[in-house]
LUMMARTI-338823 format. One line per 2 residues: number of its first residue (from 0); for each residue x, y, z of C-alpha. Coordinates in nm, 2 decimals, padded with zeros to 4 digits. Example, Ala and Ser with C-alpha at 12.3 -4.5 7.8 and 13.67 -1.06 7.14 Angstrom:
// residues 2
0> 01.23,-00.45,00.78 ~ 01.37,-00.11,00.71
END
This chain:
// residues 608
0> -09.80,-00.01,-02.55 ~ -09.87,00.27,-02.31
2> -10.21,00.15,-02.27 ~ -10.10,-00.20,-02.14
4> -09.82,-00.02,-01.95 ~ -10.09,00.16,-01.76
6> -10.29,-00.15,-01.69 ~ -09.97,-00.33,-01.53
8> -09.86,00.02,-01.28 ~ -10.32,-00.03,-01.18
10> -10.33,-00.41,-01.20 ~ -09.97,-00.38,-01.00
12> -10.12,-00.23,-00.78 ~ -10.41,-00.48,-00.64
14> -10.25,-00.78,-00.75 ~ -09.97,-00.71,-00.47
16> -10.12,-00.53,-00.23 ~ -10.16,-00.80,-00.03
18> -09.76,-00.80,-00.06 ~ -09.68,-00.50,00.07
20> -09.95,-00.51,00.31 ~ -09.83,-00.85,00.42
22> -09.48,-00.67,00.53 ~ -09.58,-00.47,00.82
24> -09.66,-00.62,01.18 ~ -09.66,-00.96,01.26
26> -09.97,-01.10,01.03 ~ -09.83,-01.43,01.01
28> -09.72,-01.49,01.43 ~ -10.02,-01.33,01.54
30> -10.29,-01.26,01.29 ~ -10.52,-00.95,01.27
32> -10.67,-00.82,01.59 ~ -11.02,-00.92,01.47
34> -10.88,-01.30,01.34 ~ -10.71,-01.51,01.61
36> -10.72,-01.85,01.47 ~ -10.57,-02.00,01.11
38> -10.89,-02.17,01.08 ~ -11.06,-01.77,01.10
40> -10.79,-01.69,00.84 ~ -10.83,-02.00,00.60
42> -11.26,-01.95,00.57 ~ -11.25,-01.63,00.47
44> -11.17,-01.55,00.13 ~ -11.00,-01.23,00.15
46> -10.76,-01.31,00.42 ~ -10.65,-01.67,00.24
48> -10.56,-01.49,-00.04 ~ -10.35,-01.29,00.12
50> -10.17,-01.56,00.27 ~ -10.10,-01.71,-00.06
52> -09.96,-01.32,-00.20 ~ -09.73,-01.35,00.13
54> -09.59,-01.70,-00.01 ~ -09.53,-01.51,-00.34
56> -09.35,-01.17,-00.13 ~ -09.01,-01.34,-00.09
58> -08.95,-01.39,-00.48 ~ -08.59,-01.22,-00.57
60> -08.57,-00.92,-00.80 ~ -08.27,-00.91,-01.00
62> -08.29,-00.56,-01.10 ~ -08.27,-00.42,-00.73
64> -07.93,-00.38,-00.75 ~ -07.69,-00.28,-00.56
66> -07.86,-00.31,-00.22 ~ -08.10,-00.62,-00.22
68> -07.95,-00.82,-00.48 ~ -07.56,-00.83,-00.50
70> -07.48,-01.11,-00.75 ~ -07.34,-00.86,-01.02
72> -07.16,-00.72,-00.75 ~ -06.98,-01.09,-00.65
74> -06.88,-01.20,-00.98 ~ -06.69,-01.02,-01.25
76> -06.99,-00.84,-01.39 ~ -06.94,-00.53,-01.18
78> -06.84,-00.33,-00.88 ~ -07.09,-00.11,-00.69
80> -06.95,00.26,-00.57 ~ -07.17,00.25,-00.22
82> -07.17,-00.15,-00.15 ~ -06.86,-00.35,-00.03
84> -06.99,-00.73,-00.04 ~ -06.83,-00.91,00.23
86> -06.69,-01.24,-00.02 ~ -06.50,-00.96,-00.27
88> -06.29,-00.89,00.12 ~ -06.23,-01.22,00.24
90> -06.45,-01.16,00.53 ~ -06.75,-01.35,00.47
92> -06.82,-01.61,00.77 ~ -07.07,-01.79,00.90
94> -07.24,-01.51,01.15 ~ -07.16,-01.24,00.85
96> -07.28,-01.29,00.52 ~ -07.46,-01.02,00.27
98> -07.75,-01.27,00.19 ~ -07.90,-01.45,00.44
100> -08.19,-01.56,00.28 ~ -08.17,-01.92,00.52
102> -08.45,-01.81,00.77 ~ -08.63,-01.59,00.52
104> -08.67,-01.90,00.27 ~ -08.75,-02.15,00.52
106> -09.01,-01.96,00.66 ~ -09.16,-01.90,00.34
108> -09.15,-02.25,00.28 ~ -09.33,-02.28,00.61
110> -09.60,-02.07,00.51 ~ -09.65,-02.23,00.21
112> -09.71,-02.59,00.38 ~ -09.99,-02.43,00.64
114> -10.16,-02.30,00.30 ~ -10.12,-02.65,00.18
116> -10.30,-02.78,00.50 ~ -10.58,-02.54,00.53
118> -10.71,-02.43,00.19 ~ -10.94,-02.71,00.19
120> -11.13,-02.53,00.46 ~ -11.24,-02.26,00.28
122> -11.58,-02.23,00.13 ~ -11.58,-01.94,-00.04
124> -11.35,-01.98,-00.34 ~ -11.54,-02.33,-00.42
126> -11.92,-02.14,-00.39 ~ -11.78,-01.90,-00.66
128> -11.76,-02.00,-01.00 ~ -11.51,-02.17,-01.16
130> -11.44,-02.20,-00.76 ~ -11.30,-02.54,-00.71
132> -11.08,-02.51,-01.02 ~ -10.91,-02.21,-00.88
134> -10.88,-02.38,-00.51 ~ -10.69,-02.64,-00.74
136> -10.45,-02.35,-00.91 ~ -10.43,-02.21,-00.59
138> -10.26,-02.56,-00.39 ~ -10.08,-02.59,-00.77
140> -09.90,-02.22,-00.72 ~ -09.83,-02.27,-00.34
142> -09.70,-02.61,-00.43 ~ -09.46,-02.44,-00.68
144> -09.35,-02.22,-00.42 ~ -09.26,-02.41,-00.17
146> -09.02,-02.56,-00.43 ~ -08.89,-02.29,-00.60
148> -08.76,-02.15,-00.22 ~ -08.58,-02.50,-00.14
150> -08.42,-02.42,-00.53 ~ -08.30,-02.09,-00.44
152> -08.15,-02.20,-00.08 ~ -08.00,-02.54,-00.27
154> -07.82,-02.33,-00.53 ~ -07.66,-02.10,-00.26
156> -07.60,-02.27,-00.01 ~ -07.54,-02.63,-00.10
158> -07.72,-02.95,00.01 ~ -08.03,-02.84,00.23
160> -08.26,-02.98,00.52 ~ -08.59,-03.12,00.35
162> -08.89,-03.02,00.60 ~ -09.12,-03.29,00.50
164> -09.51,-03.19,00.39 ~ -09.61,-03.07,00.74
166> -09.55,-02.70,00.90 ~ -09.44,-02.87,01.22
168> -09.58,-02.72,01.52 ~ -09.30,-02.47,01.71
170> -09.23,-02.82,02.00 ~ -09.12,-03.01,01.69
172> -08.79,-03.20,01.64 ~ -08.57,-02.98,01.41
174> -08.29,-03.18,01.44 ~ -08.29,-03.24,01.08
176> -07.97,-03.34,00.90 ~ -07.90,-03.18,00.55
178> -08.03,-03.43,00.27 ~ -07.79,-03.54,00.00
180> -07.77,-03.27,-00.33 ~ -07.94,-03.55,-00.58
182> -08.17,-03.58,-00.33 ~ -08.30,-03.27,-00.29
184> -08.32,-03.24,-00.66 ~ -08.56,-03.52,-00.67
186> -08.75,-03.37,-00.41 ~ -08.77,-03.04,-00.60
188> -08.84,-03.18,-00.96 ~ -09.12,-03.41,-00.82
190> -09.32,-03.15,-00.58 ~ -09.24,-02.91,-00.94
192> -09.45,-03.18,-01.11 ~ -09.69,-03.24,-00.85
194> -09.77,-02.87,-00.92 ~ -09.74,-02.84,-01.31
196> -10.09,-03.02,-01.28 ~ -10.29,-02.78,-01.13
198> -10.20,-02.44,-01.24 ~ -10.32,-02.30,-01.55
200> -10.12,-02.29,-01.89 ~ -10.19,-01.94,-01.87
202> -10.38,-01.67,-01.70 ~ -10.67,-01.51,-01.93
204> -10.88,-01.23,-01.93 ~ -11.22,-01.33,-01.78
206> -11.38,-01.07,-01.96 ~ -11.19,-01.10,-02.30
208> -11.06,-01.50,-02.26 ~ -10.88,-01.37,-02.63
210> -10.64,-01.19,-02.38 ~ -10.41,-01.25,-02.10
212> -10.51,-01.15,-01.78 ~ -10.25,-00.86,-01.69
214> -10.36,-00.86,-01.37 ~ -10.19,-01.25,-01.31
216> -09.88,-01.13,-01.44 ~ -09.59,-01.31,-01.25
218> -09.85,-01.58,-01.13 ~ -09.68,-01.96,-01.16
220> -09.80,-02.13,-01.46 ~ -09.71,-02.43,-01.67
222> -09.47,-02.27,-01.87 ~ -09.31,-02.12,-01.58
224> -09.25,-02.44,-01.37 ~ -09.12,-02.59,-01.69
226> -08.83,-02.32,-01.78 ~ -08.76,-02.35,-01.40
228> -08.66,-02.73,-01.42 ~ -08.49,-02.64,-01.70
230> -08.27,-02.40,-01.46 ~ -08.25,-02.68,-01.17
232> -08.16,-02.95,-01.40 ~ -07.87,-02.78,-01.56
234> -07.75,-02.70,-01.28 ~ -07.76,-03.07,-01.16
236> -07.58,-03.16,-01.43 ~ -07.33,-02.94,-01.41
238> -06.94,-03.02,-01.30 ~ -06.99,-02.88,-00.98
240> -07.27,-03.10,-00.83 ~ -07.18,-03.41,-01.07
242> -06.95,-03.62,-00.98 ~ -06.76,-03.35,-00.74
244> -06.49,-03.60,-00.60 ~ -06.31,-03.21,-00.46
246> -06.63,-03.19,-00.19 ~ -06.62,-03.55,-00.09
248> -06.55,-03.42,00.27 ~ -06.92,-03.28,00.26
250> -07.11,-03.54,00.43 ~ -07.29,-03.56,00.71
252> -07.25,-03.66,01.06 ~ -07.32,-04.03,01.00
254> -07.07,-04.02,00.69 ~ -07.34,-04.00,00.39
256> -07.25,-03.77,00.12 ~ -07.38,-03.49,00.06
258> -07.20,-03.42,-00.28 ~ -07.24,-03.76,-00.53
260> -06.92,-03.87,-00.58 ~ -06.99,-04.03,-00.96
262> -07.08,-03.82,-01.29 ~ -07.37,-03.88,-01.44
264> -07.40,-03.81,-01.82 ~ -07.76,-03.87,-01.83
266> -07.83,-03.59,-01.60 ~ -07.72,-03.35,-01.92
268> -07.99,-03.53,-02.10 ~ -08.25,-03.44,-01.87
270> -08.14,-03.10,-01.87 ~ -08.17,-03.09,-02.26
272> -08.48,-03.29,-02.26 ~ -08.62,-03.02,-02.01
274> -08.53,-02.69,-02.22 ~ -08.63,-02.84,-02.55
276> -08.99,-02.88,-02.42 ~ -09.04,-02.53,-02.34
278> -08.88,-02.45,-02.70 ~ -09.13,-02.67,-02.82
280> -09.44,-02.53,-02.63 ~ -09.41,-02.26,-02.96
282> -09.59,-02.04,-02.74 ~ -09.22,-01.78,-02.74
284> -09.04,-01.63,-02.99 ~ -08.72,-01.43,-02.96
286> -08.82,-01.04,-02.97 ~ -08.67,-00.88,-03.30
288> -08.69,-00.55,-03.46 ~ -08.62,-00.49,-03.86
290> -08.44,-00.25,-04.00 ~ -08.23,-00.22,-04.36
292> -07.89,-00.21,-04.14 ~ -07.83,-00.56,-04.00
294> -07.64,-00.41,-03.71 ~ -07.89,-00.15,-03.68
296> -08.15,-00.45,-03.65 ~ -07.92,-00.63,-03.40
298> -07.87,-00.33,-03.16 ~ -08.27,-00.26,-03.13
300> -08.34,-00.61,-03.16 ~ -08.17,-00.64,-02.83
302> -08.19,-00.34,-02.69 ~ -08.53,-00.32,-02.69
304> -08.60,-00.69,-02.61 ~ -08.58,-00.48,-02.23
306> -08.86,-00.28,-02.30 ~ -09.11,-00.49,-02.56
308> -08.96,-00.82,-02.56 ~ -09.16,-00.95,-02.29
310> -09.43,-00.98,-02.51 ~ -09.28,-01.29,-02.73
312> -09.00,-01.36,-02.50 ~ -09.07,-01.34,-02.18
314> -09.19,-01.68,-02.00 ~ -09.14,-01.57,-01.60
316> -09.27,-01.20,-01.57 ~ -09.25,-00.97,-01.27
318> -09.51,-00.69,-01.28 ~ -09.34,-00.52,-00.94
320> -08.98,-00.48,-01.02 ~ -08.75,-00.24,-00.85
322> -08.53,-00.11,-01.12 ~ -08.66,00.25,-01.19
324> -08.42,00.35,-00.88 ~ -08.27,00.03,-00.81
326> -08.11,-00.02,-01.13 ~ -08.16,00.25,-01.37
328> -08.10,00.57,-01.19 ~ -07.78,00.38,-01.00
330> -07.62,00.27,-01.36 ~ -07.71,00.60,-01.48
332> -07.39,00.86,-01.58 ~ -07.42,01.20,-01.42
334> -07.48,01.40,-01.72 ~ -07.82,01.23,-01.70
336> -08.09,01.49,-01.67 ~ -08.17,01.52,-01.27
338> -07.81,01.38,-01.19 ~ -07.85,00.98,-01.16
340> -07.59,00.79,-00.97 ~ -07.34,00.68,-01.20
342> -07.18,00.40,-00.95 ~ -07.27,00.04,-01.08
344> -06.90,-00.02,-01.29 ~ -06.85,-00.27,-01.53
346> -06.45,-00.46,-01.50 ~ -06.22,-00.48,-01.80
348> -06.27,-00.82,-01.77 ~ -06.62,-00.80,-01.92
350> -06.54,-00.50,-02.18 ~ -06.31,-00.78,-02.32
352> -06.55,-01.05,-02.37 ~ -06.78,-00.89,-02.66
354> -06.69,-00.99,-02.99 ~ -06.63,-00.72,-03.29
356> -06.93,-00.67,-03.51 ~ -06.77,-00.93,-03.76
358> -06.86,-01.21,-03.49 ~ -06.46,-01.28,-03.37
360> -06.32,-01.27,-03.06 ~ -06.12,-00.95,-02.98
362> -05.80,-01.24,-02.93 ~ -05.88,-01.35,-03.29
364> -05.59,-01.16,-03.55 ~ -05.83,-01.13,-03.79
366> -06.11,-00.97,-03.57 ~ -05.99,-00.60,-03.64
368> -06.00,-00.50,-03.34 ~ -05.73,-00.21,-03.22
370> -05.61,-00.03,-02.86 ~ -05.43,00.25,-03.01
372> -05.55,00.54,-03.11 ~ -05.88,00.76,-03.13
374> -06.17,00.75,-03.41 ~ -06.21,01.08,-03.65
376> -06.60,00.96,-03.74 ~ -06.85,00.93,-03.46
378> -07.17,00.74,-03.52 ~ -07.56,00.69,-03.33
380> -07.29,00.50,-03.06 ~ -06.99,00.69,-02.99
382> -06.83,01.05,-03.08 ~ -06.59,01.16,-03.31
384> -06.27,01.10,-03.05 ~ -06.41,00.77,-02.91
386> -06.14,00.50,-02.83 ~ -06.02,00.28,-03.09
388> -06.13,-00.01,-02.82 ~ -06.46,00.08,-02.82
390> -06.53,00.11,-03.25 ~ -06.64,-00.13,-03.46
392> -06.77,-00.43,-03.13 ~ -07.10,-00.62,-03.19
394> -07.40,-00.46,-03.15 ~ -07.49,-00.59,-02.76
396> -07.16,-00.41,-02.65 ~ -07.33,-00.06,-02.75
398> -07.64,-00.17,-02.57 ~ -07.48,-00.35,-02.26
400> -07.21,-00.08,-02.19 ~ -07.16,00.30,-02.10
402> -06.85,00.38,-02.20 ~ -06.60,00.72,-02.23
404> -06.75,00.84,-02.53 ~ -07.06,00.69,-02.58
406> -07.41,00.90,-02.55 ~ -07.58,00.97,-02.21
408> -07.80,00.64,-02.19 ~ -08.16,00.85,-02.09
410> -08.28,01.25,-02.13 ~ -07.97,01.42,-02.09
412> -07.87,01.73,-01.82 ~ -07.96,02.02,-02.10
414> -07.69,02.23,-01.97 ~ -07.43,01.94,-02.06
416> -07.26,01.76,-02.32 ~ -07.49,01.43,-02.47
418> -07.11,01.26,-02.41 ~ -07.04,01.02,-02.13
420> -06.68,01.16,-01.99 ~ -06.55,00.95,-01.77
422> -06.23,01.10,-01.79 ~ -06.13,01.22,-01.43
424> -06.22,01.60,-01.48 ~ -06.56,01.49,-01.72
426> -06.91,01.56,-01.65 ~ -06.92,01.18,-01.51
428> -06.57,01.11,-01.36 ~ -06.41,01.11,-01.04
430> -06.33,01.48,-01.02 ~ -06.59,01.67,-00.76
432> -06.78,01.33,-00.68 ~ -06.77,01.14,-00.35
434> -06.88,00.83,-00.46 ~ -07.09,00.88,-00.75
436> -06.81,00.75,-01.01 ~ -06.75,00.38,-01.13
438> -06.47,00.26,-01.02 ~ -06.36,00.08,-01.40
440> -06.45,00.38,-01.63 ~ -06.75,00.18,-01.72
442> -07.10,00.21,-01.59 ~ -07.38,-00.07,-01.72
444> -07.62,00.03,-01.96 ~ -07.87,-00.23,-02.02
446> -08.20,-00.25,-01.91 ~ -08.21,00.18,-01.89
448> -08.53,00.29,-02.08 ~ -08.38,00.57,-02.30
450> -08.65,00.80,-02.21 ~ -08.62,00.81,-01.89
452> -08.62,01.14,-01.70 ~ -08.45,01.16,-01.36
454> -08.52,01.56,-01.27 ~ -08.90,01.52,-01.34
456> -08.95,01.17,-01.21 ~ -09.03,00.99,-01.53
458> -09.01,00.66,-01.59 ~ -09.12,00.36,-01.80
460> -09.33,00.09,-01.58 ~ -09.24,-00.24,-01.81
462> -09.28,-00.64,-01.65 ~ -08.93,-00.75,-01.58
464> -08.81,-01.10,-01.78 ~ -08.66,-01.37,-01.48
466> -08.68,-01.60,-01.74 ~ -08.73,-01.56,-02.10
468> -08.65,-01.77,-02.41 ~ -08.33,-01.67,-02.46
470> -08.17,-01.81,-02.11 ~ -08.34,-02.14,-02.24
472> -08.17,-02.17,-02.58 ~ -07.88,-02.14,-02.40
474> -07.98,-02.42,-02.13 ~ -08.05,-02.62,-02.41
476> -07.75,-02.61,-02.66 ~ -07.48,-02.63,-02.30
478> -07.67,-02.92,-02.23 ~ -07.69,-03.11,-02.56
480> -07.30,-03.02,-02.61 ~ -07.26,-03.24,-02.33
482> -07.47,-03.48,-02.36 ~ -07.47,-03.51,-02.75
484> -07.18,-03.31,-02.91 ~ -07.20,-03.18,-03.27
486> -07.60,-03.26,-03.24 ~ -07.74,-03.02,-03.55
488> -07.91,-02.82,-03.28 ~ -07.64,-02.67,-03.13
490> -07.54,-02.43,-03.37 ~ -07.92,-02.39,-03.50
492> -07.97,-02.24,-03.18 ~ -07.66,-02.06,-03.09
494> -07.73,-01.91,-03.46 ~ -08.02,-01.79,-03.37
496> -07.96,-01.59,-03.09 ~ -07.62,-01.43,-03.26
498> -07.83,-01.36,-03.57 ~ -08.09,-01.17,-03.32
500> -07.79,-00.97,-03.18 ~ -07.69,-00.85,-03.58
502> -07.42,-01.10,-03.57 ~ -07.30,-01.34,-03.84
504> -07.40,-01.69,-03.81 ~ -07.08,-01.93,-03.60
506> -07.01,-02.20,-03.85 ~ -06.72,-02.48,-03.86
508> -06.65,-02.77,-03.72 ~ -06.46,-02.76,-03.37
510> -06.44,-02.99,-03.04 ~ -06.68,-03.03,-02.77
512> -06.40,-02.85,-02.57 ~ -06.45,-02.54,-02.82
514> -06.79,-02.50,-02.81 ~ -06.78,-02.53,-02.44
516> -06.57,-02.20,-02.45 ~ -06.81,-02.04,-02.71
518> -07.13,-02.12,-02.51 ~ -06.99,-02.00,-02.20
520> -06.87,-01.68,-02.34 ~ -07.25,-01.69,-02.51
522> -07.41,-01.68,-02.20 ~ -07.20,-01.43,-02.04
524> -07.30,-01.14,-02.32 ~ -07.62,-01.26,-02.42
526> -07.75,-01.25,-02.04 ~ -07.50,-00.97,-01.89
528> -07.67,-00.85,-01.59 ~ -08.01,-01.06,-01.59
530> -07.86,-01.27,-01.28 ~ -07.69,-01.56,-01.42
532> -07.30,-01.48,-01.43 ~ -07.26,-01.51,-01.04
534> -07.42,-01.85,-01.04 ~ -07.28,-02.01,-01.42
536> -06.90,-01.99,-01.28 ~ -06.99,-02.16,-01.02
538> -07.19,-02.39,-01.13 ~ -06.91,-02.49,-01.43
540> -06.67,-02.51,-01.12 ~ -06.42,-02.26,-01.34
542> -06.44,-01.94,-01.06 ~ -06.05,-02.04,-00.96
544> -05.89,-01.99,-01.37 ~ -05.78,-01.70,-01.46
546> -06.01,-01.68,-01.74 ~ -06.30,-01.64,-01.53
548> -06.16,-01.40,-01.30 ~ -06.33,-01.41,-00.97
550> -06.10,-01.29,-00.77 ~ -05.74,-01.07,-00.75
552> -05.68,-00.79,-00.93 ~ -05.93,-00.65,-01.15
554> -05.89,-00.39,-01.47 ~ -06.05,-00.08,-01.61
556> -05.93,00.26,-01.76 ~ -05.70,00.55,-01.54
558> -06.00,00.73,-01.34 ~ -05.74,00.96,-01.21
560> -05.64,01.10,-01.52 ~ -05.74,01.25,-01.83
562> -05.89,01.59,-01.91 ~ -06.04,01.52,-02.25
564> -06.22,01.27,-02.45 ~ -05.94,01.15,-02.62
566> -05.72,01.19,-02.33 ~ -05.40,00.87,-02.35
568> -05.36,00.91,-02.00 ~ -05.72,00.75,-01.92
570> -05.73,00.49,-02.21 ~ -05.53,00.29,-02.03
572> -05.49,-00.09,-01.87 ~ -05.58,-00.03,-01.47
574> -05.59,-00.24,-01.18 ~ -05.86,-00.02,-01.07
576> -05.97,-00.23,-00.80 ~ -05.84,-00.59,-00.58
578> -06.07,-00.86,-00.43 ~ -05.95,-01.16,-00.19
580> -05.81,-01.41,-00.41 ~ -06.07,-01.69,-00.45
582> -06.12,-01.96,-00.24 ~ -06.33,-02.28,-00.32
584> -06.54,-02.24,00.00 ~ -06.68,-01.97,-00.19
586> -06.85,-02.19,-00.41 ~ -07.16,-02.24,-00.20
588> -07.25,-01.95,00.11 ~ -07.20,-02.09,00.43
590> -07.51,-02.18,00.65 ~ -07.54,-01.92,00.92
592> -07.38,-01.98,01.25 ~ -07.70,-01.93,01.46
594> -07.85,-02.24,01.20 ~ -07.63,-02.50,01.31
596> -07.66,-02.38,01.70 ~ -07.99,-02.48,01.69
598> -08.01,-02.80,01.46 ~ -07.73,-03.04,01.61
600> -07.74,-03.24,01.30 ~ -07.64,-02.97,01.03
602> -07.30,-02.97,00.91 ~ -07.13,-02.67,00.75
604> -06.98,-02.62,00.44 ~ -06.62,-02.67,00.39
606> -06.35,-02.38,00.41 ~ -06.60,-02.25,00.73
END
């Protein structure tokens, strides 16, 4: 392991260089003093691959929370102590968002289509061997690309402007109206296609072809663009985009809608049909660890599907992830060794949604599960003292969540206690810290590589999962419980990923309706934090029910009080923070202001 870790920090390394280099000046307005033409740029070897790295540069890392990325920090998944998105306020508009990612995407996509129209004259890559295969993979990944950036603009902000195949020169007609939702689907699935035949189905050592190359890790293959259509096509499917009579008014300015106005079963089968082929490529398995205790199994079965689990899981790797000190030292408690930042809370809301380690819903009377009162018998989770809330939940809630009680996620501050206190006067709570305090009494806990070591800098270089198996079993079994209800698979699958977890399998027979529940609540644990939550409640059109909480009051225990583990004053029901209520204009970002200044022809989205 550490000898294939070390090969991904050197192959990370030269693979992106051309990445970061990529980010300073103006490479792509003016090219290198010594290059002043595209045609210079596109015969010589060096420099074209460098443009293709730039294509890659704009990808989104989930983990580089809470400053790039702010999904968790949008939905009910968490609140951030230093950032204050703009839609939790009310006061997100159309010349003010967090994430405008309009112009970043589009040009992106731009590049992309000037690689597309001048690869070809390069003679170079086809003189080497193997040459004219890789100019192919090349066109394939750029191809992708271009795609995948229209995918990420579709799902935020709604129906988009299509550019067509050519870069347009700068005296262009941009007044472009916004193509229809279904349409750019089609657009997206097909170019998706287009490029599933040209890259590889995956990227090999050259000198060891028994290997993969980890020097390709993250680069687009076939398995890749598959689990992505999988993502795009449930979302098609799903009650927001299909059949959305409550965004009728979306249309453009010669009256077509933007929004189709008629549900479409069948799109759930292509959904199903889409996830079930990357099941059945049986080139991924879910990560699991043994162990005599079940639970015990469960916990590092998941746990550790962080930190190994790329190996049999993982289908879309990033190599350069950001969470070291984007995520992990930010989720961190302060009795971490070298004092980490303790400020990524996780809301009541989502301490209530794990089941107990029986499988049941805390709700369920028989689960067990207890508020009062504080536990005499500690365990490898909590302390002796713990909160009767937090004993006896399913194994991903000790692996998800830092709470009052539980042990310091990574090396420990020698001179403290191993306990978290989150209590106000703890070695983590609110007492003597400006910011550096989650707001809830929870912190998030996944993802943190127990070893780490914040005074001495030490940290554990792993590829990050944005996609692996798991989010695909769950694409699959939401999809056939709509298209196909009861269908064996269902429960096969959903089985399988709460037997990973250490829980028991889900067995009975119960409506379409129920299993709707049980899947969303599936996906909200089994892919806590990985980037999905913000984007599911939307996509199920459910953000304005109570039960999905995206707005109002918000809950978590008394940070104000409490001077001891088992203090009752803290281990309590808190509206510890209150976001605008929602409003349905929230379910897509609004185009920028300065966007539809310049294109005539673009309409914005409703509520702006």
């Amino acid at each position: 392991m550490n000898n294939n870790i070390s090969k991904i920090r050197k192959y990370l390394t030269i693979l992106f260089s051309g990445l970061i280099l990529s980010c300073s000046g103006d490479f792509l307005d003016t090219v290198p003093d010594n290059i002043t033409t595209l045609e210079d740029v596109f015969t010589n070897k060096s420099m074209t691959e460098q443009w293709l790295a730039r294509v890659y540069n704009p990808l989104p890392d989930m983990w580089n929370q809470p400053y790039n990325q702010q999904w968790l920090g949008q939905s009910d998944e968490a609140d951030y102590a230093w950032v204050f998105p703009l839609m939790n306020s009310g006061a997100m508009t159309p010349d003010n968002t967090n994430h405008n990612v309009w112009s970043s995407y589009y040009q992106a996509i731009r590049y992309a289509a000037i690689f597309l129209e001048n690869i070809d004259q390069n003679k170079e890559i086809p003189a080497e061997p193997n040459g004219e295969r890789l100019v192919q993979q090349y066109k394939g990944e750029a191809r992708f690309l271009r795609a995948y950036y229209y995918w990420l603009l579709l799902r935020q902000y709604g129906p988009i402007v299509i550019m067509g195949e050519s870069s347009l020169p700068p005296d262009a007609n941009f007044q472009i109206p916004r193509s229809s939702w279904d349409q750019s689907v089609e657009y997206i699935i097909s170019e998706m296609d287009l490029a599933l035949v040209d890259v590889p189905e995956e990227h090999l050592n050259p000198n060891n072809p028994q290997e993969l190359d980890l020097a390709q890790t993250g680069r687009i293959t076939k398995p890749i663009i598959k689990a992505v259509k999988s993502q795009v096509l449930l979302f098609h499917a799903s009650p927001l985009v299909n059949g959305n009579t409550e965004l009728a008014g979306l249309v453009n300015l010669d009256g077509t809608n933007l929004i189709n106005q008629s549900y479409d079963e069948n799109k759930w089968k292509r959904a199903a049909d889409a996830a079930k082929e990357v099941i059945d490529l049986g080139k991924y398995q879910l990560y699991r660890e043994q162990n005599d205790d079940p639970f015990r199994a469960g916990f590092l079965s998941y746990r550790n599907l962080m930190f190994e689990g790329w190996r049999t899981e993982g289908i879309w790797l990033r190599s350069n992830s950001d969470m070291y000190y984007n995520w992990e030292r930010h989720s961190s408690p302060r009795n971490s060794n070298g004092n980490a930042w303790n400020g990524i809370a996780v809301p009541q809301e989502m301490i209530d949604a794990f089941r107990m380690a029986n499988g049941l819903n805390i709700e369920d009377p028989h689960s067990g599960y207890i508020e009062e009162g504080f536990t005499e018998e500690g365990n490898s989770y909590y302390a002796p003292g713990t909160y009767a809330m937090y004993v006896g939940r399913e194994p991903r809630f000790y692996v998800n969540i830092t709470f009052n009680g539980s042990y310091c996620p990574v090396v420990p501050n020698p001179g403290w206690s191993n306990i978290v206190e989150f209590f106000y006067t703890g070695n983590s709570g609110k007492q003597g810290a400006t910011r550096d305090y989650p707001s809830t009494g929870y912190t998030a806990r996944k993802n943190i590589h127990p070893n780490n070591d914040y005074r001495d800098n030490r940290s554990f270089a792993r590829p990050a999962m944005n996609i692996r198996l798991g989010e695909i079993y769950l694409n699959y079994i939401e999809a056939l419980n709509e298209y196909s209800p009861g269908h064996a698979d269902i429960l096969f699958y959903l089985n399988e990923l709460r037997n990973r977890s250490g829980l028991p399998d889900y067995e009975g027979d119960i409506s379409q309706e129920e299993m709707r529940k049980t899947i969303h609540r599936e996906r909200q644990i089994e892919l806590m934090f990985e980037g999905h939550r913000y984007w599911d409640v939307r996509r199920w059109k459910v953000a304005h029910l109570p039960e999905y909480h995206q707005g109002g009051a918000f809950h978590g225990m008394d940070i104000d009080s409490g001077d001891e583990l088992s203090a009752p004053g803290f281990h309590k029901r808190t509206v510890v923070f209150t976001r605008a209520p929602w409003e349905d204009k929230n379910y897509f970002y609004p185009i920028p202001q300065s966007e539809i200044d310049r294109n005539k022809e673009l309409v914005q989205n409703l509520g702006y």
